[in-house]
PyMOL CGO cylinders between C-alpha atoms (Angstrom):
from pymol import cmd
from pymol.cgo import CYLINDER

trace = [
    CYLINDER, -8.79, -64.70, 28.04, -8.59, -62.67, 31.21, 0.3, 1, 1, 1, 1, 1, 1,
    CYLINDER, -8.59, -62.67, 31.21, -4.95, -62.17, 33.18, 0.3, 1, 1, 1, 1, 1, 1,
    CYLINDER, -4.95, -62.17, 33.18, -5.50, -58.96, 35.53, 0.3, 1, 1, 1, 1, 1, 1,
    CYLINDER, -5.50, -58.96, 35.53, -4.22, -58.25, 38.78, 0.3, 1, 1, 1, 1, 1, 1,
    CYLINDER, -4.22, -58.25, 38.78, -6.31, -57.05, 41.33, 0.3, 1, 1, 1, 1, 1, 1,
    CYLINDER, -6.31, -57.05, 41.33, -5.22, -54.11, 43.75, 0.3, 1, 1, 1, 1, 1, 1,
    CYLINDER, -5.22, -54.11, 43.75, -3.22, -52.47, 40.84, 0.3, 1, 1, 1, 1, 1, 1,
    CYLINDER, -3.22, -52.47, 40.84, -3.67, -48.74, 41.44, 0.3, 1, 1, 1, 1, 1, 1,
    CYLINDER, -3.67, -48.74, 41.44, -2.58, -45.55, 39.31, 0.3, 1, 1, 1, 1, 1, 1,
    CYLINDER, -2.58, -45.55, 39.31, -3.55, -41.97, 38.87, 0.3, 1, 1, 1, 1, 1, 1,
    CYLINDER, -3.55, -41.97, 38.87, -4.84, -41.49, 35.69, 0.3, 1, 1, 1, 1, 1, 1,
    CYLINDER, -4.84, -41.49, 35.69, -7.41, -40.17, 33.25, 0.3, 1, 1, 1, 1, 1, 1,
    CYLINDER, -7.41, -40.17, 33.25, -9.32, -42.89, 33.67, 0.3, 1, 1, 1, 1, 1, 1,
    CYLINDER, -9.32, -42.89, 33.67, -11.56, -42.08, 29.74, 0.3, 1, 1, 1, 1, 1, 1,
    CYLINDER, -11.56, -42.08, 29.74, -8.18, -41.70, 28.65, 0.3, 1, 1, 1, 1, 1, 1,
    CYLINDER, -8.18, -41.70, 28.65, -6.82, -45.03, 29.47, 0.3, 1, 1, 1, 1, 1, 1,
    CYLINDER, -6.82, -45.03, 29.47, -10.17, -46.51, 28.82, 0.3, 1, 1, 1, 1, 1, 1,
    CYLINDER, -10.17, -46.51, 28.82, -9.62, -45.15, 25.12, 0.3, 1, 1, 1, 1, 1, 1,
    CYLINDER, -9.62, -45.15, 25.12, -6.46, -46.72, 24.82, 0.3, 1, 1, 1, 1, 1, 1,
    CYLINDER, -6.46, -46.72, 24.82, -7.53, -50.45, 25.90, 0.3, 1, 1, 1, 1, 1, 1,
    CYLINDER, -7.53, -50.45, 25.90, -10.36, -50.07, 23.61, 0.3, 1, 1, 1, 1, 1, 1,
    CYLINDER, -10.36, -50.07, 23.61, -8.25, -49.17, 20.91, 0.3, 1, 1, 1, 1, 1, 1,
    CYLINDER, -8.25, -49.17, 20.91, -6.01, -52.01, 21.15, 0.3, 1, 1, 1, 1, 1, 1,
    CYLINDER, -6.01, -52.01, 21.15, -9.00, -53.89, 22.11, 0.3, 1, 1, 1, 1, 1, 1,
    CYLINDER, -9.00, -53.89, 22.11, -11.13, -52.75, 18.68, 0.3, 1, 1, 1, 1, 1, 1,
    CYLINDER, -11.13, -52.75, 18.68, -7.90, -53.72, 16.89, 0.3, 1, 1, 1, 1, 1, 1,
    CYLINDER, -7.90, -53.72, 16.89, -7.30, -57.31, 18.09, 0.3, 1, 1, 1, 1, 1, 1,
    CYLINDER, -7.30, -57.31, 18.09, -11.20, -57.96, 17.56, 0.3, 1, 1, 1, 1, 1, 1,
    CYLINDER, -11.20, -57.96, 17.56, -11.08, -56.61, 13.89, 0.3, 1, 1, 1, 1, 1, 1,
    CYLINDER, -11.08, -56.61, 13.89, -7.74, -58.04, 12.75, 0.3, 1, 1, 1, 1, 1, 1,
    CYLINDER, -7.74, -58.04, 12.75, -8.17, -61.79, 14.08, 0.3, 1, 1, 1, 1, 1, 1,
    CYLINDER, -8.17, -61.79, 14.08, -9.93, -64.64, 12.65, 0.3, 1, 1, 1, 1, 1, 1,
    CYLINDER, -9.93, -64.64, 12.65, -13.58, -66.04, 13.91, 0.3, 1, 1, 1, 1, 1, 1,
    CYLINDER, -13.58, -66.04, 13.91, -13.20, -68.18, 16.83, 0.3, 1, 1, 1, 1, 1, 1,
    CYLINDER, -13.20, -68.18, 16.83, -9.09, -66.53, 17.06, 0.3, 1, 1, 1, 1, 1, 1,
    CYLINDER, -9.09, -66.53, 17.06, -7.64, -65.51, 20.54, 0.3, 1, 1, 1, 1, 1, 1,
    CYLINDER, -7.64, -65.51, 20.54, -7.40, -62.87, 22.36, 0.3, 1, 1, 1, 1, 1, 1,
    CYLINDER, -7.40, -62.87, 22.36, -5.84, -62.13, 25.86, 0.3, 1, 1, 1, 1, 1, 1,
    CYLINDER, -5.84, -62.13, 25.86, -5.66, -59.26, 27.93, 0.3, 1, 1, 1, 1, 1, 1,
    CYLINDER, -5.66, -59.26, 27.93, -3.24, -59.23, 31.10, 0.3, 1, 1, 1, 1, 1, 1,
    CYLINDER, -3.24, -59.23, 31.10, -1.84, -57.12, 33.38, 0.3, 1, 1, 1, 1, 1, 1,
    CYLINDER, -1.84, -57.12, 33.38, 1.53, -57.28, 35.51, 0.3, 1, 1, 1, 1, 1, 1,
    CYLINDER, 1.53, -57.28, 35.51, 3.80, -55.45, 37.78, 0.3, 1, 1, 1, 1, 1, 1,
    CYLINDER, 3.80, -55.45, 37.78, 7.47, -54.83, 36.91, 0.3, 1, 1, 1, 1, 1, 1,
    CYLINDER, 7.47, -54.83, 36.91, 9.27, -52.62, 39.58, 0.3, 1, 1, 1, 1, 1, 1,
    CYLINDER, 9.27, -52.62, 39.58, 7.09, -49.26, 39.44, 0.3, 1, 1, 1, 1, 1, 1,
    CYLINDER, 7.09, -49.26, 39.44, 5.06, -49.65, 36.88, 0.3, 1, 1, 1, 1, 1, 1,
    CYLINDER, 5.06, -49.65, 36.88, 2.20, -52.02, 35.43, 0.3, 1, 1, 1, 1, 1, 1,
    CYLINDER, 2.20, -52.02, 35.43, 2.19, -53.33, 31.87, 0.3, 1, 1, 1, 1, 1, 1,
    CYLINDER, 2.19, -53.33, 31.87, -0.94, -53.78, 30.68, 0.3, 1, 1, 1, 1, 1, 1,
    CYLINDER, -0.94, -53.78, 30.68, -0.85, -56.44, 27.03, 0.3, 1, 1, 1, 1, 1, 1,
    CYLINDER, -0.85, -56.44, 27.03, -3.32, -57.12, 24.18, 0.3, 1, 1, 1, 1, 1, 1,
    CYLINDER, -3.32, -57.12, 24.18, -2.04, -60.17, 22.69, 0.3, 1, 1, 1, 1, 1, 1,
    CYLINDER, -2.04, -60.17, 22.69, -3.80, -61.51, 19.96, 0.3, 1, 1, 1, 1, 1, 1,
    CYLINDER, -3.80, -61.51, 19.96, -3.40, -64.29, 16.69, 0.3, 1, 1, 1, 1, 1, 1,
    CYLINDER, -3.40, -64.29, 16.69, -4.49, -62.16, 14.40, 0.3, 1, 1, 1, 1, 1, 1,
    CYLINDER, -4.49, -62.16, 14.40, -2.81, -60.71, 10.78, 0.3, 1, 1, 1, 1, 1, 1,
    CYLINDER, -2.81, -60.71, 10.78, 0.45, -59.73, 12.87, 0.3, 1, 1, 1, 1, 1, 1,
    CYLINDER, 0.45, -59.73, 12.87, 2.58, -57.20, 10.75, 0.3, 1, 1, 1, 1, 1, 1,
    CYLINDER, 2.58, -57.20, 10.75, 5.73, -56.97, 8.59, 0.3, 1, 1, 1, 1, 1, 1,
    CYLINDER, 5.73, -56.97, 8.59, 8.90, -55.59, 9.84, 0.3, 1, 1, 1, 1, 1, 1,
    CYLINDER, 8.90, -55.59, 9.84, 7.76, -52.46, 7.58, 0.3, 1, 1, 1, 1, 1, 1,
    CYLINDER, 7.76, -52.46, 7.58, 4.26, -52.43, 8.95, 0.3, 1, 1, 1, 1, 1, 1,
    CYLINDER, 4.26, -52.43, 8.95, 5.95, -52.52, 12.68, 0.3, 1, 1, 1, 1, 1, 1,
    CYLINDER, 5.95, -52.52, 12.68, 8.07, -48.84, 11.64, 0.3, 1, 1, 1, 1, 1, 1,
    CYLINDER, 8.07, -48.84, 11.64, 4.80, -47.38, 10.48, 0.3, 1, 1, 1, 1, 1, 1,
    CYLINDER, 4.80, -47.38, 10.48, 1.94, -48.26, 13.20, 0.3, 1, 1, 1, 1, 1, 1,
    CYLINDER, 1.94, -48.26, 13.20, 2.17, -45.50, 15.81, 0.3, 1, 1, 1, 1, 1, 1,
    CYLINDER, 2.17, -45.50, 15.81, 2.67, -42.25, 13.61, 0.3, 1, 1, 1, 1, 1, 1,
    CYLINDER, 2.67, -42.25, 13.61, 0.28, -40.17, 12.72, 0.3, 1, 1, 1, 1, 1, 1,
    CYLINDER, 0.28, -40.17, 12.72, -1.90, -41.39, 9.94, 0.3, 1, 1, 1, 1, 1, 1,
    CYLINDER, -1.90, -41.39, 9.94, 0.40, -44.18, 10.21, 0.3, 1, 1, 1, 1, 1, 1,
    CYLINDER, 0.40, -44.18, 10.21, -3.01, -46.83, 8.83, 0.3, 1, 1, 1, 1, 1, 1,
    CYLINDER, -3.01, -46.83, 8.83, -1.59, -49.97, 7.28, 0.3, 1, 1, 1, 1, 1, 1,
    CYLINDER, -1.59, -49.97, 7.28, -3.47, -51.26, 4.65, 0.3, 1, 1, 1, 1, 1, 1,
    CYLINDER, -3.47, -51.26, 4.65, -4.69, -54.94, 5.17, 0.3, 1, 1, 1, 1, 1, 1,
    CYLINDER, -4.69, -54.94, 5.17, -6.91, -55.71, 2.29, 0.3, 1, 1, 1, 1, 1, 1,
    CYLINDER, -6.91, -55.71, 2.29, -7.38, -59.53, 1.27, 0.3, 1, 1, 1, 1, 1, 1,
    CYLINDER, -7.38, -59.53, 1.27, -6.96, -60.79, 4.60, 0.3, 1, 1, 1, 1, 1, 1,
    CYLINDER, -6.96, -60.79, 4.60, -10.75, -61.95, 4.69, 0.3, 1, 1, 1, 1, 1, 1,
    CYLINDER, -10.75, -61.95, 4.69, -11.40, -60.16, 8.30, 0.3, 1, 1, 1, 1, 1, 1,
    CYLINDER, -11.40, -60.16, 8.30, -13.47, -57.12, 6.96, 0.3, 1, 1, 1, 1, 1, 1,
    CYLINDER, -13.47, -57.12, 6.96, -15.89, -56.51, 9.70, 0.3, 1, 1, 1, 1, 1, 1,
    CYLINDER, -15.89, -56.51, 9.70, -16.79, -53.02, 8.63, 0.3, 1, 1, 1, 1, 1, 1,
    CYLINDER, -16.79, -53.02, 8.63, -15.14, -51.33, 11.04, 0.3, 1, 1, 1, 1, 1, 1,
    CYLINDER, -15.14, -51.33, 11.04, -12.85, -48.34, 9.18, 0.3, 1, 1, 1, 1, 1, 1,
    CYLINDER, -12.85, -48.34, 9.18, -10.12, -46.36, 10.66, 0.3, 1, 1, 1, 1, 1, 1,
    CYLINDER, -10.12, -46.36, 10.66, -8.18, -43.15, 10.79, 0.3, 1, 1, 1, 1, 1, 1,
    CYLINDER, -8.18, -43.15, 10.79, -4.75, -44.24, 11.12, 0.3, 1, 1, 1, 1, 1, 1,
    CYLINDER, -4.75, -44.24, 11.12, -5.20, -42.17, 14.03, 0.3, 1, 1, 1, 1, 1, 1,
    CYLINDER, -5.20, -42.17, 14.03, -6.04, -44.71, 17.10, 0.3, 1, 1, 1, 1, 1, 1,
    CYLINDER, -6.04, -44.71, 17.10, -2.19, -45.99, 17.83, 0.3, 1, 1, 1, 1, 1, 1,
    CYLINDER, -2.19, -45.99, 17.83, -0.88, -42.35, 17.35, 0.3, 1, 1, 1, 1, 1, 1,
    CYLINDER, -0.88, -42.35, 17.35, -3.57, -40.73, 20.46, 0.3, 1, 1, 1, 1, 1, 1,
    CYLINDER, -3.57, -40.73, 20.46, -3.14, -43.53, 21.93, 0.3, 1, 1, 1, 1, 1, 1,
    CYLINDER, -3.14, -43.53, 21.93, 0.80, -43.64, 22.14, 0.3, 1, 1, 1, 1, 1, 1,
    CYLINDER, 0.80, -43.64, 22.14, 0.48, -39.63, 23.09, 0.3, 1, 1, 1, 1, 1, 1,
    CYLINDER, 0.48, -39.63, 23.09, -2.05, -40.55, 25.91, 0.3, 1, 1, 1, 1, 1, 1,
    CYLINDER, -2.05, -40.55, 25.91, 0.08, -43.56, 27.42, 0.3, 1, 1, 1, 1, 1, 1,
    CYLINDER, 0.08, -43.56, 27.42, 3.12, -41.11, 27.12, 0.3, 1, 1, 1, 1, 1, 1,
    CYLINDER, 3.12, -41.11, 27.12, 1.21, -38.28, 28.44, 0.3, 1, 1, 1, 1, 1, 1,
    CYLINDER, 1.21, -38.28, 28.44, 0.78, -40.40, 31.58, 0.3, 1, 1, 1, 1, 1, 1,
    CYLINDER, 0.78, -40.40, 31.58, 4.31, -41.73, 32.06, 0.3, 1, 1, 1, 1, 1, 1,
    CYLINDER, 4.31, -41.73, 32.06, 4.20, -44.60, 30.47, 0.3, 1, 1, 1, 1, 1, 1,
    CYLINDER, 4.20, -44.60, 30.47, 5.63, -46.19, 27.56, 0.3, 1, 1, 1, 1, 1, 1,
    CYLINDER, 5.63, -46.19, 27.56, 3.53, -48.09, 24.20, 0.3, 1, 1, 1, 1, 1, 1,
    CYLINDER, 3.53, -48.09, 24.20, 5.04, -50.59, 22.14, 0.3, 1, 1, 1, 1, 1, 1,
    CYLINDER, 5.04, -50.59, 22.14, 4.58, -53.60, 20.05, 0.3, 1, 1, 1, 1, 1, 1,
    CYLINDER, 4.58, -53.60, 20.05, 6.00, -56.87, 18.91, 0.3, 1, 1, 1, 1, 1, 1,
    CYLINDER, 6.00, -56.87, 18.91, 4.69, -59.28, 16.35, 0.3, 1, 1, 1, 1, 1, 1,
    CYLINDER, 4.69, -59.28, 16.35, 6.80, -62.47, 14.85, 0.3, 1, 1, 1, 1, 1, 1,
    CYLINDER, 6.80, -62.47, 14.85, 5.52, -61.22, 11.06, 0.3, 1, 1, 1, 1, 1, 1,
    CYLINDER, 5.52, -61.22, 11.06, 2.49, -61.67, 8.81, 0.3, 1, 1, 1, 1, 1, 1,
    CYLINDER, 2.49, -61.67, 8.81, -0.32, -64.83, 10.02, 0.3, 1, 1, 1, 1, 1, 1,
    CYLINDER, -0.32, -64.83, 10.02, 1.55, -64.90, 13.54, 0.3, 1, 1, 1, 1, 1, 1,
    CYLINDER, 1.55, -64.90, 13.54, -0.67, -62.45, 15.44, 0.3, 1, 1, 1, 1, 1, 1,
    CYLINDER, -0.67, -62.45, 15.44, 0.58, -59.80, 17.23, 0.3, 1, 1, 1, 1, 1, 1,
    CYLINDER, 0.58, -59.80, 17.23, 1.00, -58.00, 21.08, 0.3, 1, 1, 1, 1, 1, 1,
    CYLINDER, 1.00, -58.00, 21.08, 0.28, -54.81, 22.27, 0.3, 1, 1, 1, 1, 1, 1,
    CYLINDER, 0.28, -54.81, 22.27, 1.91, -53.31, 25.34, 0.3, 1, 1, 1, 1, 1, 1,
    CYLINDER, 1.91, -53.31, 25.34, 1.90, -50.09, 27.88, 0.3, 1, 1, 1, 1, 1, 1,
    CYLINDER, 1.90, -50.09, 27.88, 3.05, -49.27, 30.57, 0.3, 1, 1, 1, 1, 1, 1,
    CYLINDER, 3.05, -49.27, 30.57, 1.61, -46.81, 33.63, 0.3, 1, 1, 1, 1, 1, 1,
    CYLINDER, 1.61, -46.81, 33.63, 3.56, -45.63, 36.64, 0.3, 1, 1, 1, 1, 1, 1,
    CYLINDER, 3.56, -45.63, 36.64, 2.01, -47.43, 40.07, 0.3, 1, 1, 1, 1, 1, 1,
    CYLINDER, 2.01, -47.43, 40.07, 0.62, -45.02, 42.86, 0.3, 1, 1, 1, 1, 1, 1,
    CYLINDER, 0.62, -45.02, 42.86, 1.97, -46.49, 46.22, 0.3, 1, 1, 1, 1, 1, 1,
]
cmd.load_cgo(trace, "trace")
């Protein structure tokens, strides 16, 4: 599902930012179940957009959640039956947190625990 709003503007890298939705993108897709959900919104708060990945996928423990954006910071997630092939670094979260930072924004997650999916967040400053 699609949430966007239109005639959001900000000065960017645009790759860079592109590299950072397909991250979380690539990680909702291989982490939720066949025919699962996934929605992708944007908002304004004050002077910045937040930009989501929401998803019902695997979610992640409270330990998982102190782990995901540091540097090789790859949680294993074997036996969850969603191996689509597609390996990792444990890299994606960390460049991506360094990008959305690197911009002036923030990157951060919540997730209610294991089997209750999980949601992605960042934020980017608005260009008036």
């Amino acid at each position: 599902k699609l949430d966007i709003t239109n005639d959001l503007y900000a000065n960017v890298e645009i790759e860079e930012i592109h590299d950072v939705v397909s991250n979380l993108l690539t990680n909702a897709i291989k982490y939720t179940p066949p025919r699962g959900k996934i929605e992708i919104k944007t908002e304004t708060k004050k002077d910045h957009m937040v930009i989501s990945v929401k998803d019902n996928g695997i979610g992640f423990t409270n330990e998982q959640k102190k782990k995901i954006f540091k540097q090789f910071g790859k949680i294993e997630r074997y036996g969850q039956g969603l191996d689509l092939g597609i390996d990792g670094t444990g890299l994606g979260l960390y460049i991506s947190k360094r990008i959305v930072e690197s911009h002036g924004g923030k990157i951060w997650m919540k997730s209610e625990g294991k089997g209750k999916g999980s949601t992605f967040y960042f934020t980017l400053p608005i260009v008036k």
